[in-house]
LOTORTI-289687 format. One record per atom (N, C-alpha, C): residue in one letter; x, y, z. Coordinates in steps of 0.001 Angstrom, whole numbers, plus 524288, in hexadecimal, padded with zeros to 5 digits. Layout:
AXYZ/...
***
This chain:
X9234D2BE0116730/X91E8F2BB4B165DF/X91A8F2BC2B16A2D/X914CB2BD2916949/X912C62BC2416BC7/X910742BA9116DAB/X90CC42B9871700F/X908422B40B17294/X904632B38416DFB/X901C92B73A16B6F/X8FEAC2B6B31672D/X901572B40C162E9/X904FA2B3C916148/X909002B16C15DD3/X90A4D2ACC515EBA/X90CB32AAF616340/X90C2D2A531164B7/X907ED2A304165A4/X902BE2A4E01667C/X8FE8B2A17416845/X8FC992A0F016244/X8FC152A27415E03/X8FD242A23115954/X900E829E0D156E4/X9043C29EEB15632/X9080129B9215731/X907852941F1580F/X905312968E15D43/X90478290A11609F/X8FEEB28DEE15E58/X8FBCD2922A15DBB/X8F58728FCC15A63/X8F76128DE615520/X8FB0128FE11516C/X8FC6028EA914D91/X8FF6E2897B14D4C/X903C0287F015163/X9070D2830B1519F/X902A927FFA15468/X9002427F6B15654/X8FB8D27BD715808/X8F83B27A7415476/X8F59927CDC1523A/X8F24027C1D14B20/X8F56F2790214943/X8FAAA2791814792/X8FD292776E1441D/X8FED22702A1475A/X8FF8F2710314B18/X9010E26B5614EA4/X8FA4526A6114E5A/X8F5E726BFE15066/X8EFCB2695D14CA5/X8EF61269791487C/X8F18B26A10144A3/X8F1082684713F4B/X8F418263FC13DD0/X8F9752637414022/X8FBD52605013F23/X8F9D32590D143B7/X8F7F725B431469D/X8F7CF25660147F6/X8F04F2547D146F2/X8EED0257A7145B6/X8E9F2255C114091/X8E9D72531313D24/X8EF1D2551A139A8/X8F20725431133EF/X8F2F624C70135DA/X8F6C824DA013B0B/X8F6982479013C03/X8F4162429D13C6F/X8EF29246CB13E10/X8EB2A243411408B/X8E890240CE13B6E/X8E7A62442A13847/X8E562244E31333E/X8E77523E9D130B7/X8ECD02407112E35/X8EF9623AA712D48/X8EE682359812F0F/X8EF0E2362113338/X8EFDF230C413627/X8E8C922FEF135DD/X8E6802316B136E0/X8E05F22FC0135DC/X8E07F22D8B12ECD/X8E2222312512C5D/X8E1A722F64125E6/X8E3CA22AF41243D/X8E944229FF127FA/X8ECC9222E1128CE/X8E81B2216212A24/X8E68E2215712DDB/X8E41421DC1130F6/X8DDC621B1512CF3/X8DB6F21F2D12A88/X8D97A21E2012852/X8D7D621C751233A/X8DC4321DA01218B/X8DD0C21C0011BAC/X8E092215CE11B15/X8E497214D511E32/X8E67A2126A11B0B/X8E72220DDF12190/X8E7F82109A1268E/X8E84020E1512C3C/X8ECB1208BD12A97/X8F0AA2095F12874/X8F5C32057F1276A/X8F6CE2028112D58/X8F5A0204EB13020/X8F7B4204B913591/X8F2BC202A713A5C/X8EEE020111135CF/X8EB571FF8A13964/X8EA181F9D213786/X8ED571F855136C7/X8EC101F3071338D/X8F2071F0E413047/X8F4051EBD012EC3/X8F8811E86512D41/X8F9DE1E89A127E4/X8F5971ED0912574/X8F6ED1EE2E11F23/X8F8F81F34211E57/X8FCF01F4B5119EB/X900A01F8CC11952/X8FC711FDF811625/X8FD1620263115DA/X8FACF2038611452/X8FBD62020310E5C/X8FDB5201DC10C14/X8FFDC1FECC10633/X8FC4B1FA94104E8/X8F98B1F67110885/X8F65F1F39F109C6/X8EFB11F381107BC/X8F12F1F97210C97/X8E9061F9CA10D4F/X8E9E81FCCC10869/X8EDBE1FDDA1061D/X8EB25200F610040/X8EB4F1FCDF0FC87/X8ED8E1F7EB0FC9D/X8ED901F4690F96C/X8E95D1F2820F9C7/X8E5561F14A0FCDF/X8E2EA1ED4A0FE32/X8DC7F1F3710FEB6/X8DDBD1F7480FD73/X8D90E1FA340FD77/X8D9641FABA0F505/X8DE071FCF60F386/X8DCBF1FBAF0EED3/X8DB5A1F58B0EBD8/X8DBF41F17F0EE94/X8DB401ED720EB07/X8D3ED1ED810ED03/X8D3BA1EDFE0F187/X8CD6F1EE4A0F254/X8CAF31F1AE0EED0/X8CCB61F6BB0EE23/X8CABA1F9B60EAAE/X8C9AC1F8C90E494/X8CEE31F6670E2A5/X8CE181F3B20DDA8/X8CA101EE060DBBC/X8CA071EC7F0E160/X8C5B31E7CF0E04A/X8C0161E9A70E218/X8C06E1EDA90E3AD/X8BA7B1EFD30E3D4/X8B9EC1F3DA0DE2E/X8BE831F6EC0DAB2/X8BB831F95B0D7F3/X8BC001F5270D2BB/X8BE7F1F11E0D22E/X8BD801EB9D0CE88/X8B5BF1EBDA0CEA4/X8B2EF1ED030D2AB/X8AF781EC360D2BC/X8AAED1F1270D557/X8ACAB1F6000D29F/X8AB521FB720D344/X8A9751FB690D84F/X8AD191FAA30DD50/X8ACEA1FDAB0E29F/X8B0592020C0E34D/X8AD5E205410EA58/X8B18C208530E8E9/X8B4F7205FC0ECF5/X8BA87208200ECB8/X8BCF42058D0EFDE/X8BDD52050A0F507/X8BF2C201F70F903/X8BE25202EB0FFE8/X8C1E820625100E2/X8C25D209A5105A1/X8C65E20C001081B/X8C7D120A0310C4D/X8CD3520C4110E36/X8CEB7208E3112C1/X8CCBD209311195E/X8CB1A206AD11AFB/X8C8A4208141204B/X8CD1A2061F1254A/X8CDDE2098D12727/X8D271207DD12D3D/X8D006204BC130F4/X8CB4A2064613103/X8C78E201DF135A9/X8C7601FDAD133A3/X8C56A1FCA712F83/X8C4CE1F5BB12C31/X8CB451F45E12C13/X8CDC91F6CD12BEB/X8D4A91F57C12BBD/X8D5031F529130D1/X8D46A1F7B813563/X8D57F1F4D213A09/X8D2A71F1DE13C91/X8CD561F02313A87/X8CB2E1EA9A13BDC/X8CD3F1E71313902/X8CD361E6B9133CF/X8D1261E1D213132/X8D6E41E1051346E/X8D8591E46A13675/X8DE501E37D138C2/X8DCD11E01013D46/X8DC031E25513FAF/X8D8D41DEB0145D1/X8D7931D8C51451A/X8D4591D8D7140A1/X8D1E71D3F613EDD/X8D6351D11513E55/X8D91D1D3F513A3C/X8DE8B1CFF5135BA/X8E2DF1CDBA13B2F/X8E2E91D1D513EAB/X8E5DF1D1B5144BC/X8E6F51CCF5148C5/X8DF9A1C92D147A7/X8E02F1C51B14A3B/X8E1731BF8F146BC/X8E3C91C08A14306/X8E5FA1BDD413E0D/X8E44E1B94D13F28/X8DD4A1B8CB13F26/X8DA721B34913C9A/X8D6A31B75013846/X8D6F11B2BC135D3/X8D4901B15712EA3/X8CF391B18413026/X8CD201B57413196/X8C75B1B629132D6/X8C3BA1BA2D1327B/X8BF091B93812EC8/X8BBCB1BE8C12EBD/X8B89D1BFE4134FD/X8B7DD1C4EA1367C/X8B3DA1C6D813940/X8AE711C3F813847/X8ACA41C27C13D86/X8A70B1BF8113BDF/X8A2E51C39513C2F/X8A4D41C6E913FD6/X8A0851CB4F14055/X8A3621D0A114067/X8A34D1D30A13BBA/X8A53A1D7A213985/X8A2331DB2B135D2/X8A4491E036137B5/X8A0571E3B1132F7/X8A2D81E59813010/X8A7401E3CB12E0D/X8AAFD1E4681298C/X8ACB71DFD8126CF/X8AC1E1E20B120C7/X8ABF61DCDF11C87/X8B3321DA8611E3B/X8B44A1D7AF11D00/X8BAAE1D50111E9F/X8BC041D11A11A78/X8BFEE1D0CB117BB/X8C29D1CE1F11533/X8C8A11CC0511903/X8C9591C7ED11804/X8CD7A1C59111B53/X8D1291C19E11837/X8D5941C2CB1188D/X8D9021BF0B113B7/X8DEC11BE33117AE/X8E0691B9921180C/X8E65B1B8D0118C4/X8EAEC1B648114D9/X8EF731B78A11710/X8F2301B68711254/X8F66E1B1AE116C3/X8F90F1AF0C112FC/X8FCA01AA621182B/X903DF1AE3F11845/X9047F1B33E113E9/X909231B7E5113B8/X907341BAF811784/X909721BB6011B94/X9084D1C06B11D85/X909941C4F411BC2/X90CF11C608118DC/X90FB71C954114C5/X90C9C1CA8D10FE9/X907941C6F910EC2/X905AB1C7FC10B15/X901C41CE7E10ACE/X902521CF08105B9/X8FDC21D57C105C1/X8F8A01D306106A7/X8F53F1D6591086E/X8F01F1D61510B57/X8EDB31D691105C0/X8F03E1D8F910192/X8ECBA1D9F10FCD3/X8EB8C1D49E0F88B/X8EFD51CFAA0FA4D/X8ED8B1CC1F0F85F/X8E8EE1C7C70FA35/X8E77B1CC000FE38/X8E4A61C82610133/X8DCA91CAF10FE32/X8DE9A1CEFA0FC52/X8DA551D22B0FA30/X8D9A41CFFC0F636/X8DE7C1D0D00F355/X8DE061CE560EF19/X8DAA31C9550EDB1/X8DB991C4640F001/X8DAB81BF300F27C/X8D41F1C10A0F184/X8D1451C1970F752/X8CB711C5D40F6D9/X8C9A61C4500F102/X8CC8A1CAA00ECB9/X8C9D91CB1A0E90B/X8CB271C7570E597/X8CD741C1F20E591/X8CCCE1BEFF0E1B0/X8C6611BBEF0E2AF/X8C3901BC930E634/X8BD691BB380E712/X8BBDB1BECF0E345/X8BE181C30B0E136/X8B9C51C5560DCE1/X8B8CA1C1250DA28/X8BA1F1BE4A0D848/X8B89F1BAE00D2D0/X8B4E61B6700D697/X8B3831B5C40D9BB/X8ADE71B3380DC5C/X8AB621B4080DDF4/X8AB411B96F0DDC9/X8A7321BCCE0DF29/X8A32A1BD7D0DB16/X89E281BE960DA28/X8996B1BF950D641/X898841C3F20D738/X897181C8000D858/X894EF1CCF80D923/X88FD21CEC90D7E4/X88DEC1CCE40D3C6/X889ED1CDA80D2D0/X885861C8630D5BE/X888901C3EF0D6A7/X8840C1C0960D92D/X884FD1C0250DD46/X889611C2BF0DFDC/X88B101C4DB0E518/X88C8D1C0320E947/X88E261BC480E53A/X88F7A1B89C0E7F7/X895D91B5F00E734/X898EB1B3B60E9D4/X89E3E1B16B0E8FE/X89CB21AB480E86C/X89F731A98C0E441/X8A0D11A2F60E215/X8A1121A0500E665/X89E8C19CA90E575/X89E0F198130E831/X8A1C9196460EA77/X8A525194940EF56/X8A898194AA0F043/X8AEA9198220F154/X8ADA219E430EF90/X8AFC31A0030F051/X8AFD21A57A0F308/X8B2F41A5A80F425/X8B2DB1ACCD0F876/X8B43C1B1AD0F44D/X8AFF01B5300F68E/X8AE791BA2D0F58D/X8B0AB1BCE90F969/X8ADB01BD760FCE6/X8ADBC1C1191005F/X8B0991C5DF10124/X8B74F1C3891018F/X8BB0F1C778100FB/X8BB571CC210FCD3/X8B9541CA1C0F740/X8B8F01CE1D0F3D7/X8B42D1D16E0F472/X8AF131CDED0F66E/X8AAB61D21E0F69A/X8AB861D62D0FA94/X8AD751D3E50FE1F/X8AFD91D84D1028A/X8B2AA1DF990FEE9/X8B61A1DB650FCC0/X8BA301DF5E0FC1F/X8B6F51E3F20F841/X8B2761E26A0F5DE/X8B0C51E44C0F11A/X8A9AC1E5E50F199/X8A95C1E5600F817/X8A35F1E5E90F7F8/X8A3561EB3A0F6CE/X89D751EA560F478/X89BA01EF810F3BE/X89BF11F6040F86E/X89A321F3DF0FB90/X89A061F7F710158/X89CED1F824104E2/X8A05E1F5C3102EF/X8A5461F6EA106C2/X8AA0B1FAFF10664/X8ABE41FEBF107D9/X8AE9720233107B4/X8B4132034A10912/X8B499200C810F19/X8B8752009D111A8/X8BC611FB60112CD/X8C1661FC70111EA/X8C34C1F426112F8/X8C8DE1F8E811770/X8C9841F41211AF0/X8CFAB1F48511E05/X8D0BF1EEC911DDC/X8D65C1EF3911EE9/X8D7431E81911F72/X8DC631E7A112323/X8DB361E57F124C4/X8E17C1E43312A1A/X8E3961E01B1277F/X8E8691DD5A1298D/X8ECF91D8C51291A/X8F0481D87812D17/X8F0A81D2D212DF0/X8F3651CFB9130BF/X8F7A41CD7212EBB/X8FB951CE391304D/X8FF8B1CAE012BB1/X902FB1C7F413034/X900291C8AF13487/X903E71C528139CC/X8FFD31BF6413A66/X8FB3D1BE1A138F1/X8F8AC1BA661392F/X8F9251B541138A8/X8F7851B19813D73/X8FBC41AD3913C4C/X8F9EF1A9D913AA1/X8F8921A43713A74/X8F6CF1A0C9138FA/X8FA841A13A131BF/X8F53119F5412EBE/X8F7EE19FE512700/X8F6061A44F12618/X8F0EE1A70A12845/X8F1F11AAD612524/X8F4561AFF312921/X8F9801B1C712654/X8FD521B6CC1297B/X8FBF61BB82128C3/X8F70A1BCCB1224D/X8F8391C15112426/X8EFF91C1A91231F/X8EDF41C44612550/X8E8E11C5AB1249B/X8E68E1C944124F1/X8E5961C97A12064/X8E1051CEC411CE2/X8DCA61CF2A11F8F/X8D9A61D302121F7/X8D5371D49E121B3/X8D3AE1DAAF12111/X8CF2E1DAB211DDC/X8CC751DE6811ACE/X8C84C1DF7611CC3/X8C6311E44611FA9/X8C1CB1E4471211A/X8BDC11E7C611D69/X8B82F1E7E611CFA/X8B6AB1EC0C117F7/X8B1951EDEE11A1B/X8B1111F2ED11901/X8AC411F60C11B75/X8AB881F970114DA/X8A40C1F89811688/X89F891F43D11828/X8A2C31EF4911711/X8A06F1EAEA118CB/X8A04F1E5E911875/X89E001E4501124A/X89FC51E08711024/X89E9A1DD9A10CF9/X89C311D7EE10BB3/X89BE61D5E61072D/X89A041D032107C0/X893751CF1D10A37/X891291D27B10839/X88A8E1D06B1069D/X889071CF5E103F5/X883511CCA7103BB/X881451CB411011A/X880741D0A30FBDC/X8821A1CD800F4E1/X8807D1D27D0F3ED/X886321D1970F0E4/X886491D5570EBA0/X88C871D51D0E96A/X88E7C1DA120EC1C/X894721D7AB0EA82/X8990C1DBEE0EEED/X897A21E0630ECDC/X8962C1E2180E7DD/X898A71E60D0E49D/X896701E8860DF7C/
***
């Protein structure tokens, strides 16, 4: 063999060890951004439960549907982290917040919960019934909003053990119907 042959050789097994650890890099960015299981207390089995039921209650009312964002999923985690029952007073992301007293319980009945405010909601006079809460559904269903992540706590102590939060980009809940 000679030197022209191995330096060949060696350019060729080097390409192939940079492609392959591209190939890696590649992946683990596409985890990270698609679905980030690991950046937040929900399975991925979860954030797809809780992205299709959003989706179905936005196209109930011809939206299109949100995708999942890893940043709004690792601010809801943080948030859900210091396990008190509390919205952000000064935030630039819309937030839905729900606890359950199961810590074991799915995060998806806590969505669920949310969209039973459809039925007090008005849309066209863009206002919610007297006495009762909206918010959570207009959130979930505003018009300009695109993006939702949501963290959980299921170590949280006091009654409520396990706690939902949803964060949503743009923000929601103005003056004005959701939708």
């Amino acid at each position: 063999m000679n030197i022209k042959t191995i330096t060949k050789q060696f350019i060729f097994a080097s390409l192939i060890m940079l492609l392959l650890v591209f190939i890696a890099d590649a992946q683990e960015i596409k985890k990270t951004e698609n679905n980030c299981p690991d950046a937040n207390g929900l399975t991925e089995a979860e954030i797809s439960e809780l992205l299709e039921t959003h989706k179905k209650a936005r196209a109930d009312v011809n939206l299109p549907p949100l995708t999942w964002s890893c940043k709004l999923a690792n601010l809801a985690q943080v948030w859900a982290n210091r396990g008190v029952f509390e919205h952000h007073t000064d935030f630039e992301f819309g937030e839905n917040i729900a606890g359950t007293e199961a810590a074991d319980a799915s995060p998806i009945v806590n969505v669920q919960n949310w969209l039973l405010e459809k039925s007090f909601w008005d849309n066209a006079g863009a206002k919610c019934q007297t006495g009762k809460v909206c918010y959570h559904y207009t959130q979930i269903v505003w018009k300009d909003t695109t993006e939702i992540g949501c963290g959980i706590n299921r170590k949280s102590t006091g009654k409520t053990k396990a706690l939902l939060v949803c964060n949503y980009d743009p923000p929601g809940n103005f003056p004005g119907p959701a939708y």
